[in-house]
N, C-alpha and C positions, 0 to 999 in steps of 0.2 A: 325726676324732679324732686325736687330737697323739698322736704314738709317745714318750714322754719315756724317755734312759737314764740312770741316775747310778752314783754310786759312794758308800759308806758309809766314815765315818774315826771309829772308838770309841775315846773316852780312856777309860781302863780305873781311874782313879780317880774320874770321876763317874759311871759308866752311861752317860754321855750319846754318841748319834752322830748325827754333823752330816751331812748328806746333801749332795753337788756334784750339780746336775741340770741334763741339757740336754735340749731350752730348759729357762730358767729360767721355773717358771709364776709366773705374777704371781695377784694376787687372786683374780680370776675364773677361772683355770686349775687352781686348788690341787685342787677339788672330782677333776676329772679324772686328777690327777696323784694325790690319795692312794688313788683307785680303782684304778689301774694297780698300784701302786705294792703294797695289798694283796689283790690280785689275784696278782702278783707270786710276792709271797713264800707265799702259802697262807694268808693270817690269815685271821680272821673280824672284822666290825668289829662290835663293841658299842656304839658310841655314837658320836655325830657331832655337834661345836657350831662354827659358821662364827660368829664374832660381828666386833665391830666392827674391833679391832686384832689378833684371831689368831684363827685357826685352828684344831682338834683332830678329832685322829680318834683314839678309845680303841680298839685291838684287842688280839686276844689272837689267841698262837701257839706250839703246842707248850704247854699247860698256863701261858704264860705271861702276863702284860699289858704294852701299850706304849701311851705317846701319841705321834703324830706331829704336831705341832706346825709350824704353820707362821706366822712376826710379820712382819704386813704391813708395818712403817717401814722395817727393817731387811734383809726382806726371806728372812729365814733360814728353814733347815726341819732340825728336825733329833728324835732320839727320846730319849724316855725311859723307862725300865724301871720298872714301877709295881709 
């Protein structure tokens, strides 16, 4: 199992934060990396959709929801406050 560490950067006018990860999982690592990842932080995941061009993982933490989102072209992972 791949140990992945990153770092978290939130602009504060969209919610939105972009996530830097090493290694960077590609495709077939993402599954792994958003395990870790909400393992990590404490979430609980609620929903999980792998489809063709992205990724998501719906959790919720501290009364709260997120999607972590991961676009296979581009390559990006990053969350949104739902």
């Amino acid at each position: 199992m791949t140990k992945f560490t990153y770092s978290l950067t939130t602009n504060d006018e969209t919610n939105i934060t972009q996530l830097s990860i090493s290694p960077e999982p590609d495709w077939d690592d993402f599954k792994e990396f958003a395990a870790q990842f909400v393992a990590d932080v404490g979430a609980d995941v609620r929903a999980e959709d792998y489809g063709m061009d992205r990724h998501q993982v719906d959790y919720e933490l501290n009364g709260e929801r997120f999607l972590l989102h991961y676009e296979h072209y581009s390559q990006s992972v990053w969350i949104e406050r739902q």
